[in-house]
Every structure is written in structure tokens, then in C-alpha cells.
C-alpha positions as semicolon CSV with decimal commas, in nm:
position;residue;x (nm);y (nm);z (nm)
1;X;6,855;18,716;9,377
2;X;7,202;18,618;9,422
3;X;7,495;18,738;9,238
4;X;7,567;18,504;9,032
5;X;7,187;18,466;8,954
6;X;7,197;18,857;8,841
7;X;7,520;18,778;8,636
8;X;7,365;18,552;8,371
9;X;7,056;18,632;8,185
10;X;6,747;18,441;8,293
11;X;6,553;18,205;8,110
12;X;6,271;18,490;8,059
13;X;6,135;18,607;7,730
14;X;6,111;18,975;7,692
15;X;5,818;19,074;7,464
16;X;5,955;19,190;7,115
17;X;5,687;19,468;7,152
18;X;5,890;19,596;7,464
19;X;6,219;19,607;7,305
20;X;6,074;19,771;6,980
21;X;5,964;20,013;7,172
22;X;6,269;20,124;7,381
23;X;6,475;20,015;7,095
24;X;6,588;20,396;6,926
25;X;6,942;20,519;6,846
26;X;7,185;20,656;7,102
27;X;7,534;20,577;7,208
28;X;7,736;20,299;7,319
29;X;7,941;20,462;7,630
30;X;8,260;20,358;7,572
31;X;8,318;20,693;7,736
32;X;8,117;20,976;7,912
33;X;8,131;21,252;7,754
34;X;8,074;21,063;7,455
35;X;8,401;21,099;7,158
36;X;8,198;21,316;6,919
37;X;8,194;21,580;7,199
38;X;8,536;21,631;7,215
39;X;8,680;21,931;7,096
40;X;8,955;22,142;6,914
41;X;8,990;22,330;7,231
42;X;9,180;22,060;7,403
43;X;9,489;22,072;7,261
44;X;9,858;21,933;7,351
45;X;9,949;22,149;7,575
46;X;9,627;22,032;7,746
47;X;9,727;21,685;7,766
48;X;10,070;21,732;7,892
49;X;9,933;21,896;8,203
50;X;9,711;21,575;8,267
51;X;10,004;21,394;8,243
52;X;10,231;21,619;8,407
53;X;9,896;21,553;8,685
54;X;9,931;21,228;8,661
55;X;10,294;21,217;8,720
56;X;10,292;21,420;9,063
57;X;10,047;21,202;9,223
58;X;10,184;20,992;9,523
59;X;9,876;20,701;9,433
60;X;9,857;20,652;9,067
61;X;9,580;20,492;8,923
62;X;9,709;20,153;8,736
63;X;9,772;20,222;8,356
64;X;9,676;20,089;8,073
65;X;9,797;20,153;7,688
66;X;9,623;20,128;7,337
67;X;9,803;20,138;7,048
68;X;9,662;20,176;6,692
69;X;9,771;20,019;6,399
70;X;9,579;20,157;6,046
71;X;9,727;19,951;5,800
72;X;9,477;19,672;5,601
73;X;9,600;19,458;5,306
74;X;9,225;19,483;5,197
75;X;8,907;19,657;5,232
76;X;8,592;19,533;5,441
77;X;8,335;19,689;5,328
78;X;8,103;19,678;5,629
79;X;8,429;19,839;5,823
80;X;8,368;20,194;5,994
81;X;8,740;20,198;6,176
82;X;9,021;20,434;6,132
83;X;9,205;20,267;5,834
84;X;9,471;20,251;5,566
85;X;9,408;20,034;5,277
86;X;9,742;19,926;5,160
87;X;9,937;19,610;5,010
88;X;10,284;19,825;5,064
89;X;10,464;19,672;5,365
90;X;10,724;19,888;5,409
91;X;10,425;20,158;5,574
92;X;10,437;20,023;5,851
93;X;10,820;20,076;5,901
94;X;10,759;20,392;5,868
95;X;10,471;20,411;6,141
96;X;10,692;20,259;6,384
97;X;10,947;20,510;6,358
98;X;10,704;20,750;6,423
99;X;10,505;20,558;6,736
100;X;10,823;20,584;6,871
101;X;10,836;20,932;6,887
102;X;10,508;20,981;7,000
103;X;10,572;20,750;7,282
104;X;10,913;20,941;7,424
105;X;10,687;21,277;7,393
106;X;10,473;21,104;7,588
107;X;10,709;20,966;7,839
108;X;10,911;21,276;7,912
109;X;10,623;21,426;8,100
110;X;10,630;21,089;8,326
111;X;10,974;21,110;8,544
112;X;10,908;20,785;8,681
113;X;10,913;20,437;8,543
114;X;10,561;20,336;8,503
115;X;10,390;19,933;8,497
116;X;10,154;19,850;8,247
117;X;9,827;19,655;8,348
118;X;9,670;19,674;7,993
119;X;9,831;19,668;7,657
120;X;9,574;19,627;7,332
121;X;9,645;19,649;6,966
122;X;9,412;19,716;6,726
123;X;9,353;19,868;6,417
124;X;9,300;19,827;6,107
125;X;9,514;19,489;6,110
126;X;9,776;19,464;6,400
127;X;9,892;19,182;6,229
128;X;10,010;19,402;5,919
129;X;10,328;19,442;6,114
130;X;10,612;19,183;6,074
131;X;10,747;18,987;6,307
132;X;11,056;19,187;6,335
133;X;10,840;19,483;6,331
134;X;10,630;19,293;6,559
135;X;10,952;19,231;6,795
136;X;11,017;19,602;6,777
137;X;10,756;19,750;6,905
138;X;10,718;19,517;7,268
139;X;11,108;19,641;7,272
140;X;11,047;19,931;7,212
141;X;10,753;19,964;7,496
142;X;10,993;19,728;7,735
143;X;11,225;20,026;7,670
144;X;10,964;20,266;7,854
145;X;10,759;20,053;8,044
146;X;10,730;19,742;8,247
147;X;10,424;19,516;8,299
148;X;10,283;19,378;8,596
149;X;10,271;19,017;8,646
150;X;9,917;18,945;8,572
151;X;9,891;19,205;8,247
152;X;9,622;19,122;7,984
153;X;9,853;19,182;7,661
154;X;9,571;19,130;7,347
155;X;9,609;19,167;7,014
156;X;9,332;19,184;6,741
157;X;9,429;18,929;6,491
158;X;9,296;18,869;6,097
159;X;9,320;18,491;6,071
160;X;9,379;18,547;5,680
161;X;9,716;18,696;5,788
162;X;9,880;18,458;6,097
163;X;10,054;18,203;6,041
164;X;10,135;17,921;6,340
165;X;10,489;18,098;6,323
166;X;10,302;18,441;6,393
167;X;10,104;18,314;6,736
168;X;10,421;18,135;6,842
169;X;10,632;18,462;6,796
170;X;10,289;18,709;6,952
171;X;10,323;18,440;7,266
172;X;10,719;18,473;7,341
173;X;10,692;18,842;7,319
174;X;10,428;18,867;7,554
175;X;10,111;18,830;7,411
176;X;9,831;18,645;7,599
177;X;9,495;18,740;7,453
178;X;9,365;18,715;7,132
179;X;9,043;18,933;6,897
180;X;8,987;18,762;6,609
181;X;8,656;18,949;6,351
182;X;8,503;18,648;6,203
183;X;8,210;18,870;6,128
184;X;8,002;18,571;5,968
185;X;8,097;18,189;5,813
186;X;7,854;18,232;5,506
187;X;8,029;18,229;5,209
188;X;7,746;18,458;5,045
189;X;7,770;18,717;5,340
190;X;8,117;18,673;5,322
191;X;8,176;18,774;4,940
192;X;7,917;19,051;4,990
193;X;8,118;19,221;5,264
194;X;8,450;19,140;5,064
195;X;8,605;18,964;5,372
196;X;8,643;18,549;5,250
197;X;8,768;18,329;5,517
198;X;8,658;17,966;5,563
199;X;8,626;17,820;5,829
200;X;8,874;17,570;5,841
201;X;9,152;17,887;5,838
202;X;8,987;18,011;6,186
203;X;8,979;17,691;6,319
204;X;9,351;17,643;6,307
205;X;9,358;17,990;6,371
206;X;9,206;17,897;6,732
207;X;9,370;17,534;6,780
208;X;9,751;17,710;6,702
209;X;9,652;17,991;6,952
210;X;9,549;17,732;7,220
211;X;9,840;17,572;7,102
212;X;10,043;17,811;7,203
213;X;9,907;17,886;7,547
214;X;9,696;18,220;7,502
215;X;9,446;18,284;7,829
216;X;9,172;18,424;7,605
217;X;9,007;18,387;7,238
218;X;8,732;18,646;7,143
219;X;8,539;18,612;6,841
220;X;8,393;18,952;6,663
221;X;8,041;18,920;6,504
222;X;7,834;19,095;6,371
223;X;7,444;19,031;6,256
224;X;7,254;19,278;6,041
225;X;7,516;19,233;5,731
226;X;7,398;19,199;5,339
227;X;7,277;18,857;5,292
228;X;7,215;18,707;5,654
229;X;6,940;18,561;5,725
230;X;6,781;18,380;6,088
231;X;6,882;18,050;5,914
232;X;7,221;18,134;5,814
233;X;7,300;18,307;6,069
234;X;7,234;18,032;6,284
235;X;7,456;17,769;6,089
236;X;7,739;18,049;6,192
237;X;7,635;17,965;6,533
238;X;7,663;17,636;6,497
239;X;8,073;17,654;6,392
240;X;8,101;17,985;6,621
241;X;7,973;17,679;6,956
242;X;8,183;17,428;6,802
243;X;8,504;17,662;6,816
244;X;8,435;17,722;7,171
245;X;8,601;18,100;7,197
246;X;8,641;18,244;7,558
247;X;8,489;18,607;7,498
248;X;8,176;18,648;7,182
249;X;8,102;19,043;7,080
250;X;7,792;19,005;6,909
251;X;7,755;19,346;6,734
252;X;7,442;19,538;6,544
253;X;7,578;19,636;6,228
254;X;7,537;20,036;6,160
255;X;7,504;20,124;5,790
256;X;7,611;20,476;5,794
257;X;7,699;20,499;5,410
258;X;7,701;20,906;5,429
259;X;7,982;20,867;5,684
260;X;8,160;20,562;5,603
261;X;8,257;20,584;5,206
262;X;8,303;20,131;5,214
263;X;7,997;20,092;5,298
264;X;7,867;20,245;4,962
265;X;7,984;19,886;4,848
266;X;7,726;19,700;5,006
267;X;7,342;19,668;4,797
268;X;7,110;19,812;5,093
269;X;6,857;19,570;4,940
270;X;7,085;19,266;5,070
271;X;7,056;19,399;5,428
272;X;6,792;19,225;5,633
273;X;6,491;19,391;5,744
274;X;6,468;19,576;6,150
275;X;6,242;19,264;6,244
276;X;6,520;18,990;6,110
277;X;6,756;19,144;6,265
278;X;6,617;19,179;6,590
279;X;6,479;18,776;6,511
280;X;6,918;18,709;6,457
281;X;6,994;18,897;6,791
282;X;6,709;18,666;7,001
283;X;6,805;18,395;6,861
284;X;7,172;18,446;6,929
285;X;7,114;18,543;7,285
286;X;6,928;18,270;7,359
287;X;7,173;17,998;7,170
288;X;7,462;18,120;7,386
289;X;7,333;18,149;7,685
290;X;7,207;17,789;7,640
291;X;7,557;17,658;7,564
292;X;7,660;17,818;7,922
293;X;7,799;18,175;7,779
294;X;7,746;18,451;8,094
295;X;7,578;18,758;7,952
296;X;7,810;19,044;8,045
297;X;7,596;19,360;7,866
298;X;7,502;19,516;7,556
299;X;7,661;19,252;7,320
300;X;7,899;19,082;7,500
301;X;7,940;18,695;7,626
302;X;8,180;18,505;7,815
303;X;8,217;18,201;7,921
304;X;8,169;18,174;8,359
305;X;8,563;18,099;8,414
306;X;8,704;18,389;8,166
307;X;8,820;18,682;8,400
308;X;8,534;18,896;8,203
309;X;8,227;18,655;8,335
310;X;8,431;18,708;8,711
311;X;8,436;19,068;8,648
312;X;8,081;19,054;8,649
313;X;8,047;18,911;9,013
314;X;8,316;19,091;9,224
315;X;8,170;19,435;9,039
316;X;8,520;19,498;8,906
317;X;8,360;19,546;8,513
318;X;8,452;19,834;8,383
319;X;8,363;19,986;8,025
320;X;8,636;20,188;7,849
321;X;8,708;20,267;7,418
322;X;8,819;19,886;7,425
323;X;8,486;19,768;7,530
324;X;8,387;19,580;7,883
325;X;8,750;19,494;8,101
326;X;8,820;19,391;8,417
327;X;9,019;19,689;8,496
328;X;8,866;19,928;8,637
329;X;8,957;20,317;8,648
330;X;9,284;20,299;8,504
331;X;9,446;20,604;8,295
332;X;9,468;20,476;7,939
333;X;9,796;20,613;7,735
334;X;9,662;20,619;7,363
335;X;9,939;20,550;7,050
336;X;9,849;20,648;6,711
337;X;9,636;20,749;6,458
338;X;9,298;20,814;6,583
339;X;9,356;20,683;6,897
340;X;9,188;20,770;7,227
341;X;9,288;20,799;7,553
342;X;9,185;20,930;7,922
343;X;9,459;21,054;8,174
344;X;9,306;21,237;8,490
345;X;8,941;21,384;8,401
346;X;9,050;21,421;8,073
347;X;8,983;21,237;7,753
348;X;9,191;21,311;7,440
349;X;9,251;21,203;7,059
350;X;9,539;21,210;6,811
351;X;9,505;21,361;6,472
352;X;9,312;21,099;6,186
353;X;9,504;21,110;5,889
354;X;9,914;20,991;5,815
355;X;9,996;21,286;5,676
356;X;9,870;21,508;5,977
357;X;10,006;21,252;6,234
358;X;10,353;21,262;6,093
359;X;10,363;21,616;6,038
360;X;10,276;21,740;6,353
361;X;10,575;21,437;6,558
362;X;10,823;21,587;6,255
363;X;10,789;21,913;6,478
364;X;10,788;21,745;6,795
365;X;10,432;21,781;6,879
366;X;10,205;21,551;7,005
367;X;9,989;21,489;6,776
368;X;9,669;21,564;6,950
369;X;9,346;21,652;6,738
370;X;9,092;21,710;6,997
371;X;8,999;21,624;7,346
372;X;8,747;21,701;7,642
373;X;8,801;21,822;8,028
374;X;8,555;21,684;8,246
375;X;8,361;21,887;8,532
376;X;8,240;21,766;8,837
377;X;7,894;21,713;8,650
378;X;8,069;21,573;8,362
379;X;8,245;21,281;8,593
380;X;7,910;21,216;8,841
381;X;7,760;21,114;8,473
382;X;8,016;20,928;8,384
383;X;8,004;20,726;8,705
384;X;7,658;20,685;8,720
385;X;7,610;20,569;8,322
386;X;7,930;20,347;8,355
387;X;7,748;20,182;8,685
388;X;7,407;20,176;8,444
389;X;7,680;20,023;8,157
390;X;7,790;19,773;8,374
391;X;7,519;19,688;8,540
392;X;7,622;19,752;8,915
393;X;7,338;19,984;8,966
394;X;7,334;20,363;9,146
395;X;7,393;20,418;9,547
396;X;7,235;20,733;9,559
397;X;7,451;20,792;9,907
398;X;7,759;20,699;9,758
399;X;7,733;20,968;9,466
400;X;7,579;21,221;9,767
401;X;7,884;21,202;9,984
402;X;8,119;21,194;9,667
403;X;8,024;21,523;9,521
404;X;7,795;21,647;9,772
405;X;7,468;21,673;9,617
406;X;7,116;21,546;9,673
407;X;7,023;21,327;9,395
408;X;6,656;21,332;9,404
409;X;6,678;21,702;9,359
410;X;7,001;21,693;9,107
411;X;6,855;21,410;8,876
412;X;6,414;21,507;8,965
413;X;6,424;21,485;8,548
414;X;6,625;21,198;8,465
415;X;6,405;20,966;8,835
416;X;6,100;21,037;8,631
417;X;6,273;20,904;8,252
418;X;6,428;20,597;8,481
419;X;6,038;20,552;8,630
420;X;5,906;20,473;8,315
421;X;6,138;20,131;8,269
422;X;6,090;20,061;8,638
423;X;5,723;20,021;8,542
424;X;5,824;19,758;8,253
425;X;5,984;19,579;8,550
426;X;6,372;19,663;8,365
427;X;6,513;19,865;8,673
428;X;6,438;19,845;9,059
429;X;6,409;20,212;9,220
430;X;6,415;20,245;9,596
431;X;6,501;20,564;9,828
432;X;6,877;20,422;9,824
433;X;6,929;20,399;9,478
434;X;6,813;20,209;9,147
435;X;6,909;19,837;9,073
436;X;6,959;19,733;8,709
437;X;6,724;19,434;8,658
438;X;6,756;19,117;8,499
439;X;6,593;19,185;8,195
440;X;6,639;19,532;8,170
441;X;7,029;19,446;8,095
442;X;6,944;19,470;7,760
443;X;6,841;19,826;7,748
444;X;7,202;19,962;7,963
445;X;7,237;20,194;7,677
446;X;6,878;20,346;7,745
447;X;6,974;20,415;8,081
448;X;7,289;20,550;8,041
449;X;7,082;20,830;7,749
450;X;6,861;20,897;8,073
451;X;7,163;21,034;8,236
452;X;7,328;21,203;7,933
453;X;7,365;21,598;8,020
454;X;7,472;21,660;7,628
455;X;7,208;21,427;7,403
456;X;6,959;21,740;7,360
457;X;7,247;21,947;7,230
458;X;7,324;21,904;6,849
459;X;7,591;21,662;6,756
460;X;7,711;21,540;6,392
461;X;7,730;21,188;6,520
462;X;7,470;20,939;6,383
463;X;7,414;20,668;6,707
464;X;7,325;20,297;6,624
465;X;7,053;20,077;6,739
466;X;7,008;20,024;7,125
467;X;6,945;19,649;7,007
């Protein structure tokens, strides 16, 4: 097999008894260690000497930024991110004031001028900010940083809150990707996850952004809500095709009411049963991959000419806390409440609430909550279940010269775990290493678990769904 051939999912069925039965609950590797291992431990002072690391090095790895924005005008009620429900625009003024501080703290421990290759804004609703506000905050970065020529600049965008005037003003300041959470078109699944938005407002939504010359449109979804159905759910296909966005997440919905207070919102009678929703994600997977989408992992499409879909053929993929990019290895500067970031072998996260954020940059502090240092074990895991994310597969030589072990004997436990999907035909194991197979490429998160040194010790995290 080719390639390209191992790129895009094959025209195979895999037996819904199959996925049942490797289908249990575990992370989604955005990092390794995993975010609810960090720890208080890891404080600012921590940080600063990964970046004072960072800064001594003659061959820096490229760097990327993430900045998070809490601020929504309302509540979703299926939402589990880092949010501030508010209809006060003047917050965000505020905020800025104070990512500004956090970003000279930052900067002081980097003596040289730095280029970005990433920049990503999320939230909560990036789009909360005003286009002045907006304008101030690329200065304000173009103050500290430049960007290299071919940066991906994205922005996640609530298309009940652009206007043409707001794409055209995201595009001159730099902007060239765009995230937009349609979540579902069904006005009944709509109203019972308090998010209403027709379709008609994300289809100008799209045609202004095209309008306006943006590289990249990704559509958010998300199956397993309160009144979906196989049939509905499949009409939201239809306009989702007919839209024709570059990038599709296609996520399981995890109703975690215990940790998530919104959620309480939703009637757990509404939400369909483990077998519809497993029926949605089949019939999903196969509807895009008919209409040409490449299948990039987990829950993630592209079409073949998006830099993503390429990603997947030169092995440049990469997973970080953004998802699946094309940059690989890069040090990742996180702004903001909540946010996460990874300098060196390090990963670290700010402090959750405003009040706690602002306190700690009114003192001049970072305002670091909790973070992780990674061992030599630590990062041979993380490459290996990044490869397994990603779908490269292991070289057992390459990790052997690398950190000079012998990987039958280091991973004897986690061979015999990987042997049991190489007898379900989902992995190919040789003496040189183990091959991720076409229709195991479903189950990435199962291998990654296999190489997990921290799953058997007790966590407070609940995981979601493998599928």
C-alpha cells in the first residue's frame, strides 16, 4: 500500500461488534503526559527556566502561540470550555490590558526577537473582541513578534457574531484561517443546546470568508447531542457537503454533567442511545469520505489539497492542545486564562478563573497554575503515542538509538496489549516496528492507552468515548 492509499480510509466495513468492543473511555492525546496530570509543583519559576532554555539554544525549534479568549455573549449548554458568560463588552478591554502583561513577562525571558509559525485564537468567543480590540491585539503581538511568511493565523469564529465588516477587518490584520462550531443545523437540536443559528447565517458566514481570501474553513460538529437522530443528523450532512468547508472535526459529545455545571441544562432523555450514536458516526464517516474528504484520525477530515490532508503524506502531522497541525514539534507560547502551553520538555497552564489571573499579573507574576516536567520515559511515550496519534507508526530502531533502550524488553507489556489488535488485523507488528493499519485508524486513541505509563494511577479526569 502506497501512501496516499494509507492516507484515506478504505472502502472497508469494520464490524460494529469490533468497535464496540475496543470502544471504552480514555484520552484524546492532545498531549503526553495527559493535562489532568499536571501539577501544582510546576510553578513560574519553573517555566521561566524553560524559557530561559529555550532562549540559549543556538537551533530553536519554530514557535507557535495560543491565545485564549473566555468571553461568550451566551451560554451553550453542551459547552465544556474555559468560559465567561457575559453580555458586558467592556471585559474584554480589560483582558487585553492584562494579555499584555502576561505577554512582556513572557518576553523578557526571550532576549531575542522571535518568528511566529502558528498563531490560534480561541475561546470562549474570539470574536467577543472588537475590531479595535481586535486591531490591538495583532499590534500588540507585531510589537513582540514577527511571523514567517507562510504562518497559519486562525481564528475560531461564532457566525452569530461576524459581520462581512468583521472577516474583511480579521483578513487585513493577518488572519488566514477560519473555526467556525456549527455543532448541528436542526432547529430542534439547536434550541435544545441553546445555540440557534440557521443556516443561511453560516452560509454567508462561509461565502464572505471566501470572499475575503481565507486559505482554510473548518466546520466544528458534534453528534451525540439531545435530539439528533441518524436521519437528522444526516440532513446536517447534507448542508454541511453543500457548504464545502476545507477542514470537518466531527466530535463525540461527552456529557459530563458532574463536571460541567451547562450541561445540567440538557434532558439526558433527549440524548441518543450508545448504538445511534455510533449508527451517526458510520454514517458520517462514510458520507465524507464519499464526497472525497481524506480521513486524517480520530475525528478529523480534510479535503486532499488542504495542507492538513498533505500533512498526512509527507508525515509532517503533528497532534498538539489545538488538535492535528502541520507543524510539527514546535514550542507553543500559551496566553490566557486556562491556557496551555509546552516550551522544552515541559508542559504548563495558567491559572482558570479572572480573578486569579489578574491577581497574580497585578503582582507581576506569571500566572501559572500548574504544569508537568517530562523525563526521558515521559518524552519516549510521548513520541511513540503521538506517532500511534498520527498514524506514522513506531521504528523500534529509531526510538533504540534515541534513548538507548531495547524496546522489546522496555515495552514486553505494552507488545503483548498492541498483539491483541494486530490479531483484529488494526496494526501490523514486525521485528522493526508496528505499522498503524488502515482500519485500525479508528482506534489511535487505543493505542496511544497501550503506551500510557500513568492510566493505572488514579486521576479525577473522566475520559470520553474512543468512538
Amino acid at each position: 500500500m502506497n501512501m496516499h492509499e494509507s492516507a484515506i480510509f478504505p472502502a472497508i466495513e469494520i464490524p460494529e461488534e469490533l468497535i464496540r468492543r475496543f470502544d471504552s473511555f480514555g484520552p484524546r492525546y492532545t498531549s503526553y503526559p495527559t493535562a489532568d496530570r499536571f501539577h501544582a509543583e510546576f510553578n513560574a519559576d519553573s517555566y521561566v527556566s524553560y524559557l530561559k532554555e529555550r532562549d540559549g539554544l543556538s537551533d530553536k525549534p519554530p514557535l507557535s502561540l495560543y491565545i485564549h479568549i473566555p468571553f461568550c455573549a451566551s451560554l451553550c449548554y453542551y459547552c465544556a470550555c474555559n468560559k465567561v458568560i457575559t453580555k458586558d463588552r467592556s471585559r474584554s478591554a480589560i483582558y487585553l490590558t492584562y494579555l499584555e502583561k502576561e505577554l512582556k513577562l513572557v518576553t523578557q525571558h526571550l532576549s531575542q526577537r522571535e518568528s511566529l509559525s502558528q498563531l490560534h485564537l480561541g475561546g470562549g468567543t474570539p470574536t467577543f473582541l472588537s475590531h479595535d480590540e481586535m486591531r490591538q491585539l495583532m499590534a500588540m503581538l507585531r510589537q513582540h513578534f514577527d511571523f514567517t511568511n507562510d504562518a497559519e493565523i486562525s481564528i475560531e469564529i461564532d457566525p452569530r457574531t461576524v459581520t462581512s465588516e468583521s472577516l474583511q477587518i480579521l483578513q487585513e490584520i493577518g488572519f488566514n484561517r477560519t473555526s467556525l462550531g456549527v455543532q448541528d443545523f436542526d432547529p430542534e437540536v439547536q434550541k435544545a443546546v441553546h445555540r440557534i443559528q440557521a443556516f443561511d447565517m453560516v452560509a454567508h458566514t462561509i461565502s464572505e470568508s471566501r470572499r475575503f481570501g481565507f486559505e482554510s474553513i473548518n466546520f466544528d460538529l458534534i453528534y451525540g447531542l439531545p435530539k439528533q437522530s441518524l436521519e437528522s443528523f444526516s440532513k446536517t450532512l447534507d448542508q454541511v457537503i453543500s457548504l464545502s468547508p476545507d477542514r470537518i472535526a466531527l466530535y463525540n459529545y461527552a456529557h459530563l454533567p458532574t463536571r460541567f455545571k451547562p450541561q445540567r441544562r440538557i434532558a439526558e432523555a433527549d440524548l441518543p442511545s450508545a448504538e445511534q450514536r455510533l449508527e451517526i458516526f458510520l454514517m458520517s464517516l462514510r458520507r465524507l469520505l464519499a464526497e472525497g474528504y481524506v480521513y486524517i484520525g480520530l475525528d478529523h477530515f480534510a479535503k486532499p489539497d488542504d495542507s492538513l490532508a498533505k500533512a498526512t503524506l509527507d508525515g509532517s502531522l503533528h497532534r498538539n492542545f489545538q488538535g492535528y497541525t502541520t507543524r510539527s514539534d514546535c514550542d507553543l507560547i500559551a496566553l490566557g486564562l486556562s491556557a496551555i502551553g509546552k516550551v522544552g520538555n515541559s508542559y504548563v497552564q495558567n491559572l482558570r478563573t479572572l480573578d486569579e489571573y489578574y491577581a497574580c499579573l497585578d503582582r507581576d507574576m506569571l500566572p501559572v497554575e500548574k504544569g508537568f516536567d517530562l523525563n526521558q520515559d515521559d518524552l519516549m511515550r510521548r513520541q511513540i503515542i503521538m506517532d500511534m496519534m498520527c498514524s506514522t507508526g513506531v521504528d523500534f530502531d529509531s526510538v533504540e538509538n534515541q534513548y538507548g533502550i531495547s524496546f522489546r524488553d522496555y515495552f514486553a507489556n505494552e507488545l503483548q496489549t498492541m498483539g491483541a489488535y494486530a490479531l483484529e488485523g488494526l496494526v501490523g507488528m514486525t521485528d522493526t516496528g508496528i505499522r498503524v493499519l488502515p482500519k485500525g485508524r479508528l482506534f489511535v486513541r487505543a493505542f496511544g492507552m497501550a503506551f500510557d505509563g500513568y492510566l493505572a494511577k488514579q486521576t479525577a479526569a473522566k475520559y470520553s468515548r474512543l468512538i
